[in-house]
N, C-alpha and C positions, 0 to 999 in steps of 0.2 A: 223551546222545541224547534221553533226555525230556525234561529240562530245557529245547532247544534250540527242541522242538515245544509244549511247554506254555505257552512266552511270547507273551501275547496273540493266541490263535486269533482268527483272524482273522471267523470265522462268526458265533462264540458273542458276542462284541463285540458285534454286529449286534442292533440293536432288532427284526427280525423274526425271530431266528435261534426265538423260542419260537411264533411264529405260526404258523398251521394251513398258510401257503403253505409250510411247510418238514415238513411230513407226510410219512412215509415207510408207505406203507397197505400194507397185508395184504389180500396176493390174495384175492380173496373166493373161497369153498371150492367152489362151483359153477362157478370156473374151476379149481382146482385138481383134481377129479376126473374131469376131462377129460384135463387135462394136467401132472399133478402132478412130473415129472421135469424138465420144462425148470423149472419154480422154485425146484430146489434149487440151490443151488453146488455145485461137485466139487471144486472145490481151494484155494480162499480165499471169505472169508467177506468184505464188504463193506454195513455198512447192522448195526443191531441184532439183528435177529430170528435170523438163525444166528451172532452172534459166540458162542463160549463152548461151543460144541457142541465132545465131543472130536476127535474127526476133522479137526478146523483149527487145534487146538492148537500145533502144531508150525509153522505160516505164520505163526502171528500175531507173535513176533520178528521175522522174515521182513518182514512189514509194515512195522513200526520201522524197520527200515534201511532198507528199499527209497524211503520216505519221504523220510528224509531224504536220502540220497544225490540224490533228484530236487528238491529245493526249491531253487530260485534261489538264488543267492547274489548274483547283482547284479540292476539293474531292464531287462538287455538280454537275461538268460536267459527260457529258452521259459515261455510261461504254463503252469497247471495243466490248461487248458481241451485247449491242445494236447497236449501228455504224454498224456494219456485218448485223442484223437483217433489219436493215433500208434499207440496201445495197439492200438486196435481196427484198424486200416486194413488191413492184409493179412487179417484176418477179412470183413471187409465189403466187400476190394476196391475201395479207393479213390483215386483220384490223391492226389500229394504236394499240388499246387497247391489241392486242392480243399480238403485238409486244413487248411493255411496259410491258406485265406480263413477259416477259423474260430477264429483264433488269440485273441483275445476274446470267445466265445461263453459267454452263462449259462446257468445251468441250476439247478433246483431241487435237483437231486444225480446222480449219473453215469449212470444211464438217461436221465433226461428231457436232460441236454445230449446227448446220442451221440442220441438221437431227434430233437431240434431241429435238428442240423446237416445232417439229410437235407430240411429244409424249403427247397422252391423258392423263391429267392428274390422273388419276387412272391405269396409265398403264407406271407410272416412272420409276420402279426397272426394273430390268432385269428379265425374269422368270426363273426358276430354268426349267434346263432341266429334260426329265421325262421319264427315259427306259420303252422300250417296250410300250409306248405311242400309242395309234390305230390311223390309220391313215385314215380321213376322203376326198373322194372324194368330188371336186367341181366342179358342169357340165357346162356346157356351157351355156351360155343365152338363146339359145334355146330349150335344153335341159330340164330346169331349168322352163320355160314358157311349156313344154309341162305337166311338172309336175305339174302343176299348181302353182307355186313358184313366188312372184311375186316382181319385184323392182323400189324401188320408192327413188328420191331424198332426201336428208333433208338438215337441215343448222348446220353445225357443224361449230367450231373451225379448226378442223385437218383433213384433208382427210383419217386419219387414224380409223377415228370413224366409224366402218362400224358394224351394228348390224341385226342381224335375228331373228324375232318373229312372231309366230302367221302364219308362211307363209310366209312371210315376208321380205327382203332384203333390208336394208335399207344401203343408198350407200352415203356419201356427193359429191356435183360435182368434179369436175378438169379437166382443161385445161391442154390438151395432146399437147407439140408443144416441139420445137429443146430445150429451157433450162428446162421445167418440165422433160423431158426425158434422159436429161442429168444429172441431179442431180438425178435421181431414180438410174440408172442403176451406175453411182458414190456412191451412198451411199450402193448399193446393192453390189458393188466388198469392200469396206469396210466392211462391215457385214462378206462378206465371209473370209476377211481374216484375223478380228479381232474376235480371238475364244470365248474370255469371254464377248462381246459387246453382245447387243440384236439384234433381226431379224427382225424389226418392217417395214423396209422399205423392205426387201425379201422377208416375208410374202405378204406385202400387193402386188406387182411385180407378186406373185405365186397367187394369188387370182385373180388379174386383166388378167394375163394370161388362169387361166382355165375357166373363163368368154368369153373370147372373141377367138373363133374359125374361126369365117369368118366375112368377111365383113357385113354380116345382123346383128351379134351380136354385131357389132360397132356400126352401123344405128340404132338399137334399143334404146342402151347408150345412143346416141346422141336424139337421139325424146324423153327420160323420162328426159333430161337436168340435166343427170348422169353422161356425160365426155361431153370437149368441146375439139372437134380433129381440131387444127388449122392447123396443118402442117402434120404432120403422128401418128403414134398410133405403140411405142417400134420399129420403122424400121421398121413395115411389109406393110408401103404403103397405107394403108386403109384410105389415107382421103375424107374427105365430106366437099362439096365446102358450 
């Protein structure tokens, strides 16, 4: 079984594989005392920093096989990219088809690919940062309804598709529970502390924050079937039974 996985890894091969773009960084501690339980694992370890702990001891065989049992054996089985995709999809509620269009999709390592495949497809590159940029205020759902500003569901691809016209706010759903909010606030300490990556998940984090000021502005989300709060809503407690 080792033997089969130790022949020419395919990464380590790679003349970037010791480069700084293959960094696997440590949440900085000022996001963990915030939210120090969504960055631990609870049942498999993935990535250096918790292999070897004992509590995962017993997975880590587990691993070995799971491994290899899913490696391709010919060049028409499913990519690695997809297997991960598939992995997460009833977590994150995803179509099949949507899945499949990412079947060659890179990534730096298994967060940033499952982050990348929520990228609108006219919104792939990275954008070029821009001095002295003005900086636009986003009020609160309340707020925002006093202005008469108004928002309404759609059906999108990516949660990331969020558009304003005409008045307008248009928001695609998402269910707010313990692994949607785990992976946001994971891909959002990634963003921050990968400088040349994009901000697509910190953005949309900052948007959904200046939205939602109290509990009425969650209850609102929730009655245009704009967010589904099954368990809490970013740790502040707000749910709706």
């Amino acid at each position: 079984m080792y033997d089969k996985i130790s022949q020419n890894p395919p990464l380590l091969c790679k003349g970037a594989a010791g480069k700084r773009t293959w960094s696997i960084f440590r949440v900085p501690k000022r996001l963990v005392d915030i939210n120090d339980h969504f960055y631990e694992p609870n049942s498999v370890s993935i990535g250096p920093y918790h292999r070897g702990k004992p509590h995962f001891q017993m997975i880590e065989e587990h691993k070995w096989r799971y491994l290899v049992t899913r490696l391709p054996d010919e060049e028409s089985g499913p990519s690695l990219s997809l297997l991960a995709l598939r992995f997460f999809k009833y977590i994150m509620q995803r179509r099949d088809d949507i899945i499949q269009s990412h079947h060659d999709l890179k990534g730096l390592h298994l967060l940033d690919m499952v982050r990348s495949s929520f990228f609108p497809p006219d919104q792939q590159e990275c954008p070029k940062r821009v001095n002295n940029a003005p900086t636009h205020i986003i009020h609160s759902v309340s707020n925002l309804r006093r202005l008469g500003i108004r928002l309404n569901p759609i059906e999108a691809d990516s949660f990331l598709v969020v558009k304003f016209k005409h008045g307008v706010i248009e928001i695609p759903n998402i269910a707010i529970d313990d692994y949607t909010t785990s992976f946001l606030v994971n891909c959002v300490a990634f963003e921050q502390c990968h400088n040349s990556c994009s901000k697509h998940i910190t953005t949309y984090a900052t948007f959904l924050d200046c939205l939602v000021k109290t509990a009425k502005d969650v209850e609102y989300l929730y009655n245009r079937n704009i967010i589904e709060v099954r368990h809490l809503y970013m740790g502040r407690g707000c749910a709706i039974p």
